[in-house]
C-alpha positions in Angstrom: 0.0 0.0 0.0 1.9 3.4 -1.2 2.5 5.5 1.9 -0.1 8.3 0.7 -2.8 6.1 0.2 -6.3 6.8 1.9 -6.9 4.8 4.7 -10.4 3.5 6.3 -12.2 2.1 9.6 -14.8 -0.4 8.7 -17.0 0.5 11.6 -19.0 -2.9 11.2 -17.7 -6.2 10.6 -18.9 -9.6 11.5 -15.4 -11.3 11.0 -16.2 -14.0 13.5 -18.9 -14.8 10.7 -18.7 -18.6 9.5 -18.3 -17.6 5.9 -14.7 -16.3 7.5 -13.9 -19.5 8.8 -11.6 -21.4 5.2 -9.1 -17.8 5.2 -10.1 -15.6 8.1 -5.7 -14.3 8.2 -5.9 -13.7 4.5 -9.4 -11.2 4.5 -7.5 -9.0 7.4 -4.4 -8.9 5.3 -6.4 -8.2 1.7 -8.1 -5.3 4.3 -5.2 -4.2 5.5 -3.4 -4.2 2.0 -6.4 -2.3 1.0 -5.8 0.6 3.5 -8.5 -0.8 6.2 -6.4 0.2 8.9 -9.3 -0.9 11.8 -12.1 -2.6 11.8 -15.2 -2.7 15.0 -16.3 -6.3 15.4 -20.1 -6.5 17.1 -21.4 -9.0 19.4 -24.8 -10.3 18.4 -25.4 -12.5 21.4 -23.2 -13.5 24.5 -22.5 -16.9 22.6 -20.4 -15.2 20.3 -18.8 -12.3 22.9 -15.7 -14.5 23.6 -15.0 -14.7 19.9 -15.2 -11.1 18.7 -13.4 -10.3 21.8 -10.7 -13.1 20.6 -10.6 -12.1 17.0 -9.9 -8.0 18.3 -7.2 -9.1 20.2 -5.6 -11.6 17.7 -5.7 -8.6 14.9 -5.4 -5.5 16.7 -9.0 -4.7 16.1 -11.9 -3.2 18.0 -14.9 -4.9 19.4 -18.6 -4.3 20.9 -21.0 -6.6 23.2 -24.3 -6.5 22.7 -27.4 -8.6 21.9 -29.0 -7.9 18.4 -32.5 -8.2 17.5 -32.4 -11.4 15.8 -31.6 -13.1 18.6 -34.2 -11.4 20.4 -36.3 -14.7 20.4 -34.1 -17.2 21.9 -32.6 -14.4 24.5 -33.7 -14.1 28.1 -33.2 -11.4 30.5 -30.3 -13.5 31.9 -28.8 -13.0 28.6 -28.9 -9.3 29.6 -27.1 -9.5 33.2 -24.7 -11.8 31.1 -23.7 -8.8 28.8 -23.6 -6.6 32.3 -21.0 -9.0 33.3 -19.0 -9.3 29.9 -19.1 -5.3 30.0 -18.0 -5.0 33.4 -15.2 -7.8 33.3 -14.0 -5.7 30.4 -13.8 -2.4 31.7 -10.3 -2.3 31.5 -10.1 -3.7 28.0 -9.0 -0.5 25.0 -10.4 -3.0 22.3 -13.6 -2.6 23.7 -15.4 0.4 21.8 -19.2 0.4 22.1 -22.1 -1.9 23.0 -23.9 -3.6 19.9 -25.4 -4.8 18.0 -28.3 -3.6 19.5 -31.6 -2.4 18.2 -34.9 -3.2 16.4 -36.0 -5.4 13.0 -39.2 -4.8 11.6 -38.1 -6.6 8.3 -37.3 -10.0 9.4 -40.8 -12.0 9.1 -42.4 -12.7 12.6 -39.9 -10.3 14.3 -42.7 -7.7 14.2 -44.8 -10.1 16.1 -42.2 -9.9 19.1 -41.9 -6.0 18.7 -42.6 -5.4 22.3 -40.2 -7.9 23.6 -37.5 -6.0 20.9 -38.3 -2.9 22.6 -37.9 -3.8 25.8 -34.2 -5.6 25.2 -33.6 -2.9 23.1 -33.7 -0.2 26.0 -32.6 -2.3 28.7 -29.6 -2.5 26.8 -29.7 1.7 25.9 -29.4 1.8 30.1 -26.7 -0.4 30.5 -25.1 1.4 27.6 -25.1 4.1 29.8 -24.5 2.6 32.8 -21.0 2.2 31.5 -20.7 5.0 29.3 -20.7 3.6 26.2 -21.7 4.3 22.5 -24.1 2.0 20.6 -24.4 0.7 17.6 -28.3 0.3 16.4 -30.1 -1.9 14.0 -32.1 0.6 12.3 -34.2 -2.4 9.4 -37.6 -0.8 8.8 -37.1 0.6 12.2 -35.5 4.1 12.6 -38.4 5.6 14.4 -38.6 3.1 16.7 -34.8 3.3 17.6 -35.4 6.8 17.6 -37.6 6.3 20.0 -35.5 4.3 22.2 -33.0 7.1 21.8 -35.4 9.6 23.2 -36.5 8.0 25.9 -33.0 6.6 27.3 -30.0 9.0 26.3 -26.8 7.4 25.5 -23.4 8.7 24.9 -24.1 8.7 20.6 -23.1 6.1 18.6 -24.3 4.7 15.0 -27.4 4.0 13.0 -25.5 0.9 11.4 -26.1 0.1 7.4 -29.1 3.2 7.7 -31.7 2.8 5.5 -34.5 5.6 6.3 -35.5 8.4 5.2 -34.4 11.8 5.1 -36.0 13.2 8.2 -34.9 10.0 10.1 -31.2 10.8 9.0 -32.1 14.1 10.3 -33.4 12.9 13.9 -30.3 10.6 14.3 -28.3 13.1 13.3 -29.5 16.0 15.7 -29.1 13.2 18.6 -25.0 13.1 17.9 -25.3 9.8 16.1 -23.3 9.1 13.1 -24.7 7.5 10.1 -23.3 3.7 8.4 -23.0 3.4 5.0 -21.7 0.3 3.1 -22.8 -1.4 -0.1 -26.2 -0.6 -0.8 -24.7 2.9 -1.8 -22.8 1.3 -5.1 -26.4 0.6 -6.2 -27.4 3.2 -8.4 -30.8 1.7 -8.1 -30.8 3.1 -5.0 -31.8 6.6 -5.1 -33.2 7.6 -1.8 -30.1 6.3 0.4 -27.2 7.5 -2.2 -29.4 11.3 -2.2 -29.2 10.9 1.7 -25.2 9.7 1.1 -24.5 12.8 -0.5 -26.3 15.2 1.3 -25.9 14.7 4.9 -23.6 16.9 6.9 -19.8 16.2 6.5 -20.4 15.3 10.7 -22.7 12.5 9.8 -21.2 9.6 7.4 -19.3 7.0 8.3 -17.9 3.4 6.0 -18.6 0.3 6.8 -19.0 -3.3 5.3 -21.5 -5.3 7.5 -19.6 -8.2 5.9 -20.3 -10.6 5.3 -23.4 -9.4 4.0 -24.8 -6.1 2.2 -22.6 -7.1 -0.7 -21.5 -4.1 -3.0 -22.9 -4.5 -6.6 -20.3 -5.5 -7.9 -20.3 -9.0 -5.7 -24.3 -8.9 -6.0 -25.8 -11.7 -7.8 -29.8 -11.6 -9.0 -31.6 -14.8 -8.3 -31.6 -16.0 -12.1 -27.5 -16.1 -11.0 -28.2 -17.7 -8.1 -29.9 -20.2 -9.5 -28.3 -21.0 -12.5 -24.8 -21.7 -10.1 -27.3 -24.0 -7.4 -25.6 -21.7 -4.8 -28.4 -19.8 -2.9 -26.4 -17.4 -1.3 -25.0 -13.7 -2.6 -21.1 -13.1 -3.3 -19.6 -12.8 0.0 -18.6 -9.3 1.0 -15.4 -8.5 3.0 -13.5 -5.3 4.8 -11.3 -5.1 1.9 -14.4 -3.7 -0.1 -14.8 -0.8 1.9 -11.9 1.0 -0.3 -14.2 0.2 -3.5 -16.8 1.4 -1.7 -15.5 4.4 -0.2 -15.3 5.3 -3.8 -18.7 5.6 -4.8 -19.2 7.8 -2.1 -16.7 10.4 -2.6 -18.1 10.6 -5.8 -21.5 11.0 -4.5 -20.2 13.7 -2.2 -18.0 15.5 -4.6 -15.1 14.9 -2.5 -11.6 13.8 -2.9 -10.8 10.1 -1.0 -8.4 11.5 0.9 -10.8 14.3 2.0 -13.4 11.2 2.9 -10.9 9.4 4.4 -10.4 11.8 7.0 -14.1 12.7 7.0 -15.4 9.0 7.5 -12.1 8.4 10.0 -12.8 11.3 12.5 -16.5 10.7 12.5 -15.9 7.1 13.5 -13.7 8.4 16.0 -16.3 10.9 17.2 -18.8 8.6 17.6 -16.6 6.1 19.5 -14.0 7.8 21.7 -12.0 5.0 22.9 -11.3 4.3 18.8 -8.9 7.1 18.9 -7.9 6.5 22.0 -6.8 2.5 21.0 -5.4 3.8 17.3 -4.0 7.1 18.7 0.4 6.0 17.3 -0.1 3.3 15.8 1.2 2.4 12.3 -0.3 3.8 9.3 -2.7 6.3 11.3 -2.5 10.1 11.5 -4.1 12.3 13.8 -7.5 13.0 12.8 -9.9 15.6 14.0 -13.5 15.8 13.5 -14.7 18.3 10.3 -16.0 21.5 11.1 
């Protein structure tokens, strides 16, 4: 990677995914080679907190604990006092960043059935949030009021609307609440207007890059279902960290901006949102000081 090349925090990564599992080594070093200098690993449910806790230390990454709404249905409120206890035994712990992935799905079929018992993980875990001072980072599918609402009604030290999909007064609420705003793949679609108009628009405080790998694959990894089925494989192309250069792309060109001028943009809004990332990458190799846009 030349020495002047942009460089990029992939604020959302499921690298202890499965689909990781045949050349998990070789995706952080195609990331890294592709100027992804960090990348924040969330928890979805405390079966699964040991390993992105693991997988931060083993790379030099950053992690989050938190339970997300499609677990929802199997969790119990012990599950909560179990992420209390991960939190707290990690107090000490500079790889720990924020708590997430937490939030609300309205997309997933049946998961509106269980809305109430979403809601009610959702802010217990808002309060622990700020029990320890942490940022989160929110599941916003076909949901952004009600994580808005959540937000409103339990204040937490900002965070991220992860992989945001709404509309443009919903950017706007999470925006006047501190929050930052994740974009990934779905912005290389041209067929999708409202969210690249909302890409290019928001205030230079608001975006920040990320992958969601494996999933929300960019469109050039995106295969229709006549693909699909023609191959007998089901699933889409997966997506990795190393995309988010790629990506970053489209949305400097969205923005009108230079990718050095996003990389610093995206890079201090990350850091804005969550502290302790600049904090843990504050000297080490490859990273500048970065301060957030005016």
């Amino acid at each position: 990677m030349p020495v002047d090349s942009p460089l990029w925090i992939d604020t959302h990564c499921h690298l202890d995914a499965r689909e990781f599992e045949p050349d998990r080594d070789a995706v952080v070093e195609r990331a890294r080679a592709a100027g992804v200098t960090m990348q924040v690993l969330p928890a979805v449910a405390p079966w699964n907190f040991d390993a992105v806790r693991e997988l931060a230390h083993r790379y030099g990454l950053a992690y989050a604990l938190g339970i997300h709404p499609l677990c929802v249905p199997n969790s119990t409120d012990e599950d909560l006092e179990r992420l209390v206890q991960a939190l707290e035994a990690a107090r000490g712990d500079p790889r720990l960043v924020a708590v997430g992935e937490i939030g609300i799905d309205l997309f997933v079929p049946g998961l509106a059935a269980i809305r109430p018992r979403q809601e009610h993980v959702y802010r217990e875990q808002l309060r622990i949030a700020r029990r320890f001072d942490l940022p989160v980072l929110t599941h916003v599918r076909r949901s952004a009021d009600a994580v808005l609402a959540g937000l409103r009604r339990v204040e937490v030290p900002g965070g991220i609307a992860h992989a945001f999909n709404g509309s443009e007064q919903q950017a706007a609420g999470f925006v006047e609440r501190g929050f930052r705003l994740g974009f990934g793949g779905t912005v290389t679609f041209e067929s999708a207007r409202q969210i690249r108009r909302i890409a290019a628009s928001v205030p230079a405080t608001a975006p920040v890059l990320e992958t969601d790998a494996p999933d929300i694959p960019p469109h050039w990894l995106y295969r229709t279902a006549a693909e699909r089925d023609a191959s007998g494989d089901a699933g889409q192309g997966r997506n990795e960290p190393a995309e988010l250069a790629r990506i970053a792309q489209d949305l400097a060109a969205l923005r009108g901006v230079s990718l050095n001028d996003l990389s610093e943009l995206t890079r201090a809004n990350a850091i804005a949102a969550m502290p302790k990332l600049g904090e843990l990458m504050e000297g080490t190799d490859g990273v500048w000081p970065v301060s957030p846009p005016a």
